[in-house]
Backbone bond lengths (Angstrom), bond angles and torsions (degrees), N, CA, C in turn:
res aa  C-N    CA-C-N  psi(-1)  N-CA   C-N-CA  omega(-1)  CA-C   N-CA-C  phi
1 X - - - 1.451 - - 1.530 108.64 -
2 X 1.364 122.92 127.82 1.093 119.73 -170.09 1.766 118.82 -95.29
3 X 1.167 123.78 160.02 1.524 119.01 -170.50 1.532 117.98 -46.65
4 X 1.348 140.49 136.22 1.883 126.21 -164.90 2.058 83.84 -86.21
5 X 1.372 107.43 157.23 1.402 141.42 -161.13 1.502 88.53 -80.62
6 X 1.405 125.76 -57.64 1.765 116.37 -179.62 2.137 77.24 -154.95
7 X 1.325 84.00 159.43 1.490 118.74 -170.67 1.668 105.81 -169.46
8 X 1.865 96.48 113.12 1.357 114.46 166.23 1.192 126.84 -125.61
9 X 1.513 122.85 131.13 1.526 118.91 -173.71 1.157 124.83 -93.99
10 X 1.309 126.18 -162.79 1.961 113.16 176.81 0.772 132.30 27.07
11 X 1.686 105.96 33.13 1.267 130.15 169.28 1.727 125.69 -60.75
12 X 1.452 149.19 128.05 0.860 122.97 -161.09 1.679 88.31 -121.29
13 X 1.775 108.86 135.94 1.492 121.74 -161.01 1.613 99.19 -115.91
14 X 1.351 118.69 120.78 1.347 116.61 168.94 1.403 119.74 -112.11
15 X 1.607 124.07 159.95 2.083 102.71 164.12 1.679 84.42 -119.15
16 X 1.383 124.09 151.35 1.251 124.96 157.28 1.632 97.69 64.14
17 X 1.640 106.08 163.04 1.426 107.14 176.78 1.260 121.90 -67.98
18 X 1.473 139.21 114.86 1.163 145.81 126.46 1.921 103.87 128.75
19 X 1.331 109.48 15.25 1.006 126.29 -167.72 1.734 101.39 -97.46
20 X 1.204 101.31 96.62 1.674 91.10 -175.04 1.781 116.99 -109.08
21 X 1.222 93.16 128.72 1.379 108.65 -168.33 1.931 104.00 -68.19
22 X 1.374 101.94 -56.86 1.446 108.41 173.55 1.450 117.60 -175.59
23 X 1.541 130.63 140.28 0.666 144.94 -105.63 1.665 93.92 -128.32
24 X 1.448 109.93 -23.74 1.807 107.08 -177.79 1.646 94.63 -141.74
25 X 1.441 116.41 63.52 1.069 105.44 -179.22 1.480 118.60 -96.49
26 X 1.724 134.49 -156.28 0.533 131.55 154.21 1.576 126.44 -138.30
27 X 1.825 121.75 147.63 1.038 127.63 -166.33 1.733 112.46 -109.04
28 X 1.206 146.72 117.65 1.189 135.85 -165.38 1.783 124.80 -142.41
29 X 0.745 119.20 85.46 1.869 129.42 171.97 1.380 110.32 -60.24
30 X 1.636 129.42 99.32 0.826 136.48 160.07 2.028 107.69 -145.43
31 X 1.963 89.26 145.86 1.399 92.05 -178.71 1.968 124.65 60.08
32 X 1.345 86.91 30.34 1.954 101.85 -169.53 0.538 104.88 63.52
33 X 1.313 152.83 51.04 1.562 157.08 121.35 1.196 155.87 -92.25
34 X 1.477 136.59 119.60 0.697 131.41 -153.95 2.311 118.12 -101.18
35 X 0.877 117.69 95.94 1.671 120.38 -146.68 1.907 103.53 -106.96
36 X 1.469 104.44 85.50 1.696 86.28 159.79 1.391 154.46 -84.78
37 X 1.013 138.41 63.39 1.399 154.27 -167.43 1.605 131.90 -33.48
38 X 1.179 129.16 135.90 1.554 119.99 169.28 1.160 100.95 -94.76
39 X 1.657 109.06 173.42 1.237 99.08 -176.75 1.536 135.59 -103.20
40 X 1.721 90.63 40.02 1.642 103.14 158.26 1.747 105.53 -112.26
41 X 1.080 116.47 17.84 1.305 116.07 174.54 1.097 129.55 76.99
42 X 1.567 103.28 18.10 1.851 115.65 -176.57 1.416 84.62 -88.50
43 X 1.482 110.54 167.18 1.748 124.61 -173.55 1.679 89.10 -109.27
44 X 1.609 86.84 137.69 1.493 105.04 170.02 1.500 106.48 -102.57
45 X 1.103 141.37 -23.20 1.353 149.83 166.19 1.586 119.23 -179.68
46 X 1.320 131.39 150.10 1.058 150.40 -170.50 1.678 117.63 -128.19
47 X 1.126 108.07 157.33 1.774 108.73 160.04 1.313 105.99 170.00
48 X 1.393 100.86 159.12 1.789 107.44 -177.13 1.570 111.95 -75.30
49 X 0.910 119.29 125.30 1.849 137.36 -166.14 1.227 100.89 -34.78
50 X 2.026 127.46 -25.44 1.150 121.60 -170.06 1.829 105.18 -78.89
51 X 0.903 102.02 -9.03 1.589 116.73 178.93 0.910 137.01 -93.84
52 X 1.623 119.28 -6.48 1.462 148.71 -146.83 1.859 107.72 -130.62
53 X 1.380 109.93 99.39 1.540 94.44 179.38 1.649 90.96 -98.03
54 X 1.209 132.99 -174.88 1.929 157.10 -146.43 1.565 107.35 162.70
55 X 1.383 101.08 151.60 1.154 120.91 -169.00 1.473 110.86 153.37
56 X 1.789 101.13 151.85 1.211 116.70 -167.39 1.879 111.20 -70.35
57 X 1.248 113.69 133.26 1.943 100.95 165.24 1.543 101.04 -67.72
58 X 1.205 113.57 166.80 1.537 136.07 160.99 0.936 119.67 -73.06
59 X 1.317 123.31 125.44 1.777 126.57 -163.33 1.439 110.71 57.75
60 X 0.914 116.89 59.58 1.451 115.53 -167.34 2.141 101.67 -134.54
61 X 1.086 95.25 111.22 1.941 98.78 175.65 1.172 98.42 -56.99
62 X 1.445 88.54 141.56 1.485 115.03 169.81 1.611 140.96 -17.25
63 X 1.252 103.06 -43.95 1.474 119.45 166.27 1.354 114.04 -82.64
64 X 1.035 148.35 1.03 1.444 157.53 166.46 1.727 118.00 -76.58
65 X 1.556 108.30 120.59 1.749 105.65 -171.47 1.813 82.98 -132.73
66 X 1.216 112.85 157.63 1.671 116.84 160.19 1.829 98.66 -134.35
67 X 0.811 104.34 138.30 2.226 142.61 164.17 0.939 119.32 -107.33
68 X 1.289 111.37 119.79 1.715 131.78 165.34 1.771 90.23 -100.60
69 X 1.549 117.03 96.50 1.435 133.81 156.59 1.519 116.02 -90.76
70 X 1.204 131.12 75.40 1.678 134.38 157.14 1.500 105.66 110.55
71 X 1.688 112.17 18.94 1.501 131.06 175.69 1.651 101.44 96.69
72 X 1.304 124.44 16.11 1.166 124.41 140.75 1.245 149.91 -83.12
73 X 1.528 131.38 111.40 1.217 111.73 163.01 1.445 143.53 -53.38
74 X 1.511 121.57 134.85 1.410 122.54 162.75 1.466 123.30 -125.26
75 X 1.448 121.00 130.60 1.510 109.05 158.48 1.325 114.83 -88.05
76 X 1.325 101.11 144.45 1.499 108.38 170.28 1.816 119.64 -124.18
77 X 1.345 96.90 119.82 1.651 80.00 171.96 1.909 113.66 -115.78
78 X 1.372 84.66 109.97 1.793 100.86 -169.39 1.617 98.05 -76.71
79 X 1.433 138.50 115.10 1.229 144.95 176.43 1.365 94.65 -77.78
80 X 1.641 116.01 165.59 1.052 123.66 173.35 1.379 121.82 -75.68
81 X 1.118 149.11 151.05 1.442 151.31 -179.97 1.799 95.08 -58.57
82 X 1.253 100.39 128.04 1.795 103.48 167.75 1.219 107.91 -59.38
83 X 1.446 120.30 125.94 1.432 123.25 145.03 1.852 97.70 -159.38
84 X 0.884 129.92 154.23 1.304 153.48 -157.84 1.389 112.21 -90.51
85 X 1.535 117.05 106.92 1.416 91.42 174.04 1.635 105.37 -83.84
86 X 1.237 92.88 -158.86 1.913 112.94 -176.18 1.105 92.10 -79.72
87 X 1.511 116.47 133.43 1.509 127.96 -177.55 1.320 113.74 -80.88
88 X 1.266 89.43 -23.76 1.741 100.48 178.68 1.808 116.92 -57.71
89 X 0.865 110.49 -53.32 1.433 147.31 -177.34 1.888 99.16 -32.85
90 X 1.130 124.76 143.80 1.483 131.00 168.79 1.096 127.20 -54.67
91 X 1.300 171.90 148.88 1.673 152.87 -172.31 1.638 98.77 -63.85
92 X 1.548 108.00 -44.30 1.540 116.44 -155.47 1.777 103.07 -58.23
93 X 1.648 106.07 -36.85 1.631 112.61 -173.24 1.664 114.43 -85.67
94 X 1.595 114.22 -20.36 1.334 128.53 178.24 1.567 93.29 -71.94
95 X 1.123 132.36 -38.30 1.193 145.11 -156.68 1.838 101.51 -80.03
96 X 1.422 121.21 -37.92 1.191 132.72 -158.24 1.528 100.57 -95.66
97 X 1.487 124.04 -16.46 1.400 138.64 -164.33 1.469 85.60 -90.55
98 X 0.892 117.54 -62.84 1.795 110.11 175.33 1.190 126.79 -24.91
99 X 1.462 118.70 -54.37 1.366 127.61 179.65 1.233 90.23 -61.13
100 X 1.636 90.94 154.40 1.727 151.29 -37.30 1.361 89.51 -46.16
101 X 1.679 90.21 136.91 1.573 122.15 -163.47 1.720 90.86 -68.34
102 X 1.307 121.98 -165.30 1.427 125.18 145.94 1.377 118.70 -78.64
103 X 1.574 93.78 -44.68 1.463 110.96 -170.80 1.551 111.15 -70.02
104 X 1.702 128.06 -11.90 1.362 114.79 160.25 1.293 118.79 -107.58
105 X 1.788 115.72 14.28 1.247 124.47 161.55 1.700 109.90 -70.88
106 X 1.420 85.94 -59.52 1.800 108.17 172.88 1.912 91.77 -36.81
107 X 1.515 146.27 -69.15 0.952 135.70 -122.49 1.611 81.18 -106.42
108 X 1.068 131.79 -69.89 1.900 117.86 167.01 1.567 112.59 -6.00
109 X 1.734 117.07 -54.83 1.185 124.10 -141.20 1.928 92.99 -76.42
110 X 1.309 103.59 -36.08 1.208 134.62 -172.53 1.750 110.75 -44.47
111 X 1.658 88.43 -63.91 1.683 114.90 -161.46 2.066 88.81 -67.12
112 X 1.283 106.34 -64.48 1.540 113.24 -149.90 2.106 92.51 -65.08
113 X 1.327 120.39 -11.67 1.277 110.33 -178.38 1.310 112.35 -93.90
114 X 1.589 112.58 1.36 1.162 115.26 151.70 2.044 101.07 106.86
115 X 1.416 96.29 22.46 1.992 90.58 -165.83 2.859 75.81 -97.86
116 X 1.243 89.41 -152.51 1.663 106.14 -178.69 0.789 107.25 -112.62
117 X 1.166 114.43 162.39 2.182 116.85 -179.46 1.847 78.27 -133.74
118 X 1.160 89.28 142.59 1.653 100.55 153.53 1.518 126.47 -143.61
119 X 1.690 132.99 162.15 1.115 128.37 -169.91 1.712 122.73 -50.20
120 X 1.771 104.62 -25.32 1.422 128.17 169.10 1.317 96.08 49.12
């Protein structure tokens, strides 16, 4: 099995507004694929990236991606990986250390594996 292309955890998976699938899941692109996970590792849906459009909602924070997986919608809000910035630091520059979001890693990982991005 070869290494997955991007893989994010504590991922939180919704269908429709406010309907939450799970809350620490996980999202993973490996081998043209696109794999959403709960977080016991059962699959909530899958599909080959060529099948898979992504893209940001409008007005939507930073950590926020939505997927159409097999003509389904999903929101996803991919948090940033924990690590700490310098406390010292201003909110505005702690804030800038973050970037690249997850969620436009998640949508990079998306485009270059060959699935669609759209304005969403």
């Amino acid at each position: 099995m070869t290494e997955p292309d991007f893989t994010a955890t504590g991922v939180r998976i919704d269908r429709r507004l406010r309907r939450s699938l799970t809350r620490a899941g996980q999202v993973r692109i490996s081998d043209g694929r696109l794999e959403l996970l709960t977080s016991y590792g059962s699959e909530i849906d899958s599909a080959p990236l060529n099948a898979v459009r992504a893209g940001r909602p409008w007005f939507a924070t930073h950590d926020r991606a939505r997927a159409t997986v097999n003509g389904r919608r999903y929101s996803l809000t991919l948090r940033a990986e924990t690590h700490d910035p310098d406390p010292a630091a201003p909110p505005a520059q702690a804030a800038v250390e973050r970037d690249p979001s997850t969620a436009r890693r998640f949508l990079e990982a998306v485009r270059r594996a060959g699935g669609r991005l759209s304005r969403a």
